[in-house]
N, C-alpha and C positions, 0 to 999 in steps of 0.2 A: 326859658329854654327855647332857642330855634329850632325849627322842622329839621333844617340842614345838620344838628348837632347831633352826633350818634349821643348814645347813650345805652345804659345797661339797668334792666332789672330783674333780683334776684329772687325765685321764687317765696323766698319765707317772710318776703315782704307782701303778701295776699294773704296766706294761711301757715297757720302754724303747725307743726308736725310733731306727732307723740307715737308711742307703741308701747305695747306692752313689755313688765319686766315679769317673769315668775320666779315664783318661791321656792326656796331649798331646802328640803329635807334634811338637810346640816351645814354648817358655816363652811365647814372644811371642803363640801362638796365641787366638783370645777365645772361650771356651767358646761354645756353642748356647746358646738358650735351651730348644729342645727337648732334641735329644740329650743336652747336659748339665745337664738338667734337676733342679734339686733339690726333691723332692715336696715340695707344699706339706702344712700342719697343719693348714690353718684350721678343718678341721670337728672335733676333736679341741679347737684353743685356741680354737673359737667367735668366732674375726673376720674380719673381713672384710678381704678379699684384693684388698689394690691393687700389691703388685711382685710381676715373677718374676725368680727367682732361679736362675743356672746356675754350674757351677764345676767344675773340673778341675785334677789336680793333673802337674805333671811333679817332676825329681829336682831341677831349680834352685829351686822354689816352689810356689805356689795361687794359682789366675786364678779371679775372678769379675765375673760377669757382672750387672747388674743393670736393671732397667725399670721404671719406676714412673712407673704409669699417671695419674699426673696431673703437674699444672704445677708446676715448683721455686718453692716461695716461702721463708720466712727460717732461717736457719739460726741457730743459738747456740751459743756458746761463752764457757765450757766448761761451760757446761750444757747438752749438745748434745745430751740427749733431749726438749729442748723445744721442736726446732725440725729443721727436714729435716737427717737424717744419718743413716747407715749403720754399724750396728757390728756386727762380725766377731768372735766369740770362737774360739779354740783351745784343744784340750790335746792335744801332741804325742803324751800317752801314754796318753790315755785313759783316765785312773786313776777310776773311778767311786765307788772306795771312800774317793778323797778329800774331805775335808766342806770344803774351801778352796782357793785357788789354790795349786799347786803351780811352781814354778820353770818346768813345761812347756807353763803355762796363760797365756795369750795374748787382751787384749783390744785390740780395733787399731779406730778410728775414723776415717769418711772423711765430709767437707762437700762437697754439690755446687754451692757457692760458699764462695769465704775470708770467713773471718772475721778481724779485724784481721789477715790475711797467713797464718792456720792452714787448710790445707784439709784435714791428715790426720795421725795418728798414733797410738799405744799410749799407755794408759791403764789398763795391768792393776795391780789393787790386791792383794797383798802382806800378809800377818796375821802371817806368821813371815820368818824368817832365811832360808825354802826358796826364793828367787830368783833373778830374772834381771834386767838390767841392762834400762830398757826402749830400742828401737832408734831409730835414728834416723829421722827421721820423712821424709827426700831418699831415704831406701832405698828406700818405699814409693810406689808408681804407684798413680796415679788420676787416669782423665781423664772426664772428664765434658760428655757433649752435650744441652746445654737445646735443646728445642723448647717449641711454641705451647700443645700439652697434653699432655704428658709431658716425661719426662729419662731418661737411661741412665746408667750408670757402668761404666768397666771400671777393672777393679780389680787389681793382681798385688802379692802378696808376697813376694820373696824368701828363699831361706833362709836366709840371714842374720838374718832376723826371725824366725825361727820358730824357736825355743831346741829343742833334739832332736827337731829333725824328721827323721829318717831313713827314707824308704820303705822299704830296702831290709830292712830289721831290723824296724819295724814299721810293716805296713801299715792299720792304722787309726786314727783320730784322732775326740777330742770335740769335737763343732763345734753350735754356736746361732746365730742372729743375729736383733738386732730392727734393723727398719727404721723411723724416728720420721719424722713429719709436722710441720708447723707446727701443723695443726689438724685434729683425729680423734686416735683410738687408734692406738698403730703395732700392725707385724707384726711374728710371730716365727714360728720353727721351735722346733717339742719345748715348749717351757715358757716360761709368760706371766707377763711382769714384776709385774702388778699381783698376782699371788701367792707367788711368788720372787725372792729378787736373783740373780738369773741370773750378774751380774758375778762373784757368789763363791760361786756354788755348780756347779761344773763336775759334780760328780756326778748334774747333772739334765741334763746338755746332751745331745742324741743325740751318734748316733757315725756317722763317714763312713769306709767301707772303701775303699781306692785299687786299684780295678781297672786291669790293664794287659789 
């Protein structure tokens, strides 16, 4: 590289970024948006910040919580970053030194209106032999309340969906998510699409520790 050549670097290419998840009192419970707050990035991914984001984990799954500060408008599928939707990535085991989706690693999408009849499901894409079966998409809760200038989503996973997810064995987990608009740029945590594919590279996602 020349002096003269601009060039860009993203901060989660120095240090990696975690925070805490906490425990729920019951599966059914819907995380805070304060208390179970998940810090935002935006000054790190340099966007601009229209959902918050909360989440907590119990031993049945992962609740979250969602608000985005403006009005639902269209959604697409299955090109469903090109229109209001919500995706979720995991990896049960955190593997950072993985350059791929591992069998552990978990992409799950949620619409806050159907589309021909799909409001939600897993979408994790697969390079090897090392997988998992993807879940059914009735396992997966999401209910979603439109108002006049905004929408919420609550959201619950089961472990069923979540291929070794064991808290009790290990308590941290890789987790990302971008949230896609009809129209703007969406948000993410940790690491920004228009620089990585976030979908297949888990070894950029932060990590969420499960505090009890």
């Amino acid at each position: 590289m020349f002096e003269s050549e601009p060039f860009s670097l993203n901060p989660v290419q120095f240090f990696a970024l975690s925070c805490d998840c906490h425990y729920l009192s019951k599966k059914d419970q819907i995380p805070s948006l304060t208390s179970y707050a998940v810090p935002s990035t935006h000054r790190l991914t340099q966007e601009e910040i229209f959902a918050k984001v909360a989440m907590g984990w119990h031993e049945e799954g992962i609740a979250v919580h969602i608000q985005i500060n403006q009005p639902a408008s269209e959604s697409v599928y299955p090109l469903i970053e090109q229109g209001d939707s919500v995706e979720l990535f995991f990896d049960t085991r955190d593997l950072k030194s993985a350059g791929f989706n591992t069998r552990f690693c978990h992409h799950f999408f949620f619409l806050p209106q159907a589309v021909e009849g799909i409001l939600k499901g897993e979408k994790t894409h697969f390079r090897t032999e090392d997988r998992h079966a993807l879940c059914d998409a009735q396992a997966l809760y999401c209910q979603t309340q439109l108002r006049k200038n905004d929408y919420s989503m609550k959201i619950f996973i089961p472990t069923q969906c979540l291929y070794g997810y064991d808290p009790k064995q290990f308590d941290r987990l890789g987790f990302t998510y971008r949230i896609n608009r009809d129209e703007g740029d969406p948000q993410h945590f940790a690491v920004v699409s228009k620089d990585y594919q976030i979908d297949q590279q888990p070894s950029l996602w932060g990590s969420i520790h499960l505090v009890k």
